[in-house]
C-alpha positions as YAML, in Angstrom:
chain: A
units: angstrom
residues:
- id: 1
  name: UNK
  ca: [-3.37, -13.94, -13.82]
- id: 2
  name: UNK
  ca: [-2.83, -10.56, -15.51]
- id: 3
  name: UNK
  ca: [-4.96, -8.95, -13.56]
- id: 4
  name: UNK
  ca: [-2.44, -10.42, -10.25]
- id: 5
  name: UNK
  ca: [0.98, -9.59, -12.04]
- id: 6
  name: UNK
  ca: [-0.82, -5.71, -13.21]
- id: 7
  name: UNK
  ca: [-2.00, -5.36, -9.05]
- id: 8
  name: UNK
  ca: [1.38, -6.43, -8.33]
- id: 9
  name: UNK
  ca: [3.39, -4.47, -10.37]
- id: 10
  name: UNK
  ca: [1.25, -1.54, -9.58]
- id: 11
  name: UNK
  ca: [2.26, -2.24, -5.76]
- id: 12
  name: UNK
  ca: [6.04, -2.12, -6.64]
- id: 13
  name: UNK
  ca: [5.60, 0.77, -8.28]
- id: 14
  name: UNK
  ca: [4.10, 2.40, -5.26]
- id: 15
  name: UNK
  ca: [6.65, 1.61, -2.76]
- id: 16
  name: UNK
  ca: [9.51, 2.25, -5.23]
- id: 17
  name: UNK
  ca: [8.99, 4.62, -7.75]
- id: 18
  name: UNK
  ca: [5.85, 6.76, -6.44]
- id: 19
  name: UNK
  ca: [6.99, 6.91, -2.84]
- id: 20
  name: UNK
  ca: [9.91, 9.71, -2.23]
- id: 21
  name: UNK
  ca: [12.47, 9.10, 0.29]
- id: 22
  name: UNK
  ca: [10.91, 11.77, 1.96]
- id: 23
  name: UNK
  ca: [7.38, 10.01, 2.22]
- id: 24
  name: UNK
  ca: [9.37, 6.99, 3.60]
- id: 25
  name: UNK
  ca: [10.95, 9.06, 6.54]
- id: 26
  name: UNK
  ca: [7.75, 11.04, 7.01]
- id: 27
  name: UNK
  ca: [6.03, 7.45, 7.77]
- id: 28
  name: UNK
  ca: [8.44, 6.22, 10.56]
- id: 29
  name: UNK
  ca: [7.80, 10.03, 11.87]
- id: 30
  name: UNK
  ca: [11.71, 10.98, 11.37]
- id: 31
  name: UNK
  ca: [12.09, 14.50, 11.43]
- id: 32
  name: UNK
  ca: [7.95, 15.15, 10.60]
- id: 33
  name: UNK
  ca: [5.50, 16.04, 13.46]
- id: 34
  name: UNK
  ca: [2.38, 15.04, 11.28]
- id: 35
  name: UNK
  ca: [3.95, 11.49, 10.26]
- id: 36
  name: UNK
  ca: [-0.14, 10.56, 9.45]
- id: 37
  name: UNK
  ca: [-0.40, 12.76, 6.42]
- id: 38
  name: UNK
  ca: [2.59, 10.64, 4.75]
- id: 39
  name: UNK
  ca: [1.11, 7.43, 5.60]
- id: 40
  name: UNK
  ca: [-2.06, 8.61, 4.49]
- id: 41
  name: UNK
  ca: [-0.51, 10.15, 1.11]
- id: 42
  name: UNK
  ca: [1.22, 6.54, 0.69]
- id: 43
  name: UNK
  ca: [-2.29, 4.90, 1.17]
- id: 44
  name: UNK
  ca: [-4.21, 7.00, -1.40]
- id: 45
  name: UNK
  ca: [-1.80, 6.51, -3.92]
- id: 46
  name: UNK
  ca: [-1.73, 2.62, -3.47]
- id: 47
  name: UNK
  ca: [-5.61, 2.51, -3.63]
- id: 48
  name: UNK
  ca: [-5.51, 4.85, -6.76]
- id: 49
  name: UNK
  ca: [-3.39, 2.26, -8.62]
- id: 50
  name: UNK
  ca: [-5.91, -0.38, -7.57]
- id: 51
  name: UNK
  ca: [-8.80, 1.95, -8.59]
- id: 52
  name: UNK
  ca: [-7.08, 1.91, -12.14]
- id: 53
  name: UNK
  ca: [-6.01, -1.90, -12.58]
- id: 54
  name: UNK
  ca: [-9.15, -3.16, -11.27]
- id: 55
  name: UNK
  ca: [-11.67, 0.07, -11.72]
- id: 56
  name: UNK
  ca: [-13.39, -1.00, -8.67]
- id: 57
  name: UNK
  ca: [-13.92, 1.88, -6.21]
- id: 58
  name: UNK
  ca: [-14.60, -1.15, -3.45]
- id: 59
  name: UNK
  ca: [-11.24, -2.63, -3.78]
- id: 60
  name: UNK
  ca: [-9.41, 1.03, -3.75]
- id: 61
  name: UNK
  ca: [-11.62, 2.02, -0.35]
- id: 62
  name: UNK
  ca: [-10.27, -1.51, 1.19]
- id: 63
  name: UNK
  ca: [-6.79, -1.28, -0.49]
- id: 64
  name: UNK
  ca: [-6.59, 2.47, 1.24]
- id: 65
  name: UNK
  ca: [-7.63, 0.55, 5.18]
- id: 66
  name: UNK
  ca: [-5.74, -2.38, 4.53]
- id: 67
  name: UNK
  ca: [-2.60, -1.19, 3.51]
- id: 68
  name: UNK
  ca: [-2.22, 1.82, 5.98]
- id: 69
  name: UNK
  ca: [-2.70, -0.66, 8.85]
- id: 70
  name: UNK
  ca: [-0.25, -3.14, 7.16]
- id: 71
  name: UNK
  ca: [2.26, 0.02, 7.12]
- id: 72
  name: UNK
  ca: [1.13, 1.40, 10.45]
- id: 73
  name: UNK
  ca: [2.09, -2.61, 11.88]
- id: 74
  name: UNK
  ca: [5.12, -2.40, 10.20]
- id: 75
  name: UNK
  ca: [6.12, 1.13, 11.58]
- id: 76
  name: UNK
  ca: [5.15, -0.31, 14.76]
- id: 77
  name: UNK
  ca: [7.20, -3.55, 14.66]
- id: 78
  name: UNK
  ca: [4.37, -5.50, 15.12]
- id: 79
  name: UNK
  ca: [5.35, -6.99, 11.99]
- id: 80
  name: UNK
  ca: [8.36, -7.63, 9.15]
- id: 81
  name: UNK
  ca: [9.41, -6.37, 6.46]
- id: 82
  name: UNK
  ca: [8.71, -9.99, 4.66]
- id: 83
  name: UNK
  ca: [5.28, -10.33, 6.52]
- id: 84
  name: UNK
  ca: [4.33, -6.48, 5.40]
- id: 85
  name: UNK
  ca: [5.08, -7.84, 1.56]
- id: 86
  name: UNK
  ca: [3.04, -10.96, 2.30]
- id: 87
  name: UNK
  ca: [-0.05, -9.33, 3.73]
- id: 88
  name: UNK
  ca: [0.32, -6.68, 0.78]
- id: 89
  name: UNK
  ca: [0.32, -9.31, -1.55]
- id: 90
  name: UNK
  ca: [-2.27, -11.45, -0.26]
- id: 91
  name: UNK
  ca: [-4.27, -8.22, -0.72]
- id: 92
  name: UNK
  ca: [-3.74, -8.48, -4.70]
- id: 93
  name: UNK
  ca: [-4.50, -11.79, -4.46]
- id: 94
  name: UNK
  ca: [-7.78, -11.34, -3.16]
- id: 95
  name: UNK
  ca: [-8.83, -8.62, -5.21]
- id: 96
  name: UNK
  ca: [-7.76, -10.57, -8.13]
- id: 97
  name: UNK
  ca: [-9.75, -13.65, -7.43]
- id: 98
  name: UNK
  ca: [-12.45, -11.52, -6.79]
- id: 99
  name: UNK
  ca: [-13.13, -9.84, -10.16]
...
């Protein structure tokens, strides 16, 4: 359960505290021509923090997929707001479980 609540408060930190407003804009491609290198800036960082809660180089490489295509759906409508936060925390759920 620690493990969960670290992975999760890691996550908040990352699309709070660690992502700039410009790194938000630069995702949606406001104003940016290369609107890829934020996303992908916003995806290392969240599979850093997962490297350090769970110090599992596995879970950071599939944090760093799963969460840029979670953003990418988002940016793309395909998905919510709500559903993004779901999916992203489904993610910590599974890593969790895992370890």
């Amino acid at each position: 359960m620690k493990t969960l609540f670290t992975l999760i408060f890691a996550h908040a930190l990352g699309d709070t505290v660690l992502q700039t407003q410009p790194m938000a804009a630069g995702k949606r491609g406001e104003g940016v021509a290369h609107w890829s290198l934020w996303l992908i800036s916003h995806m290392i960082i969240h599979s850093g923090l997962v490297l350090i809660v769970t110090d599992s180089l596995i879970f950071a490489l599939v944090e760093c997929g799963a969460h840029g295509i979670i953003d990418w759906l988002k940016v793309e409508r395909k998905i919510t707001c709500l559903q993004d936060q779901a999916l992203h925390g489904l993610c910590k759920l599974i890593y969790s479980l895992t370890i």
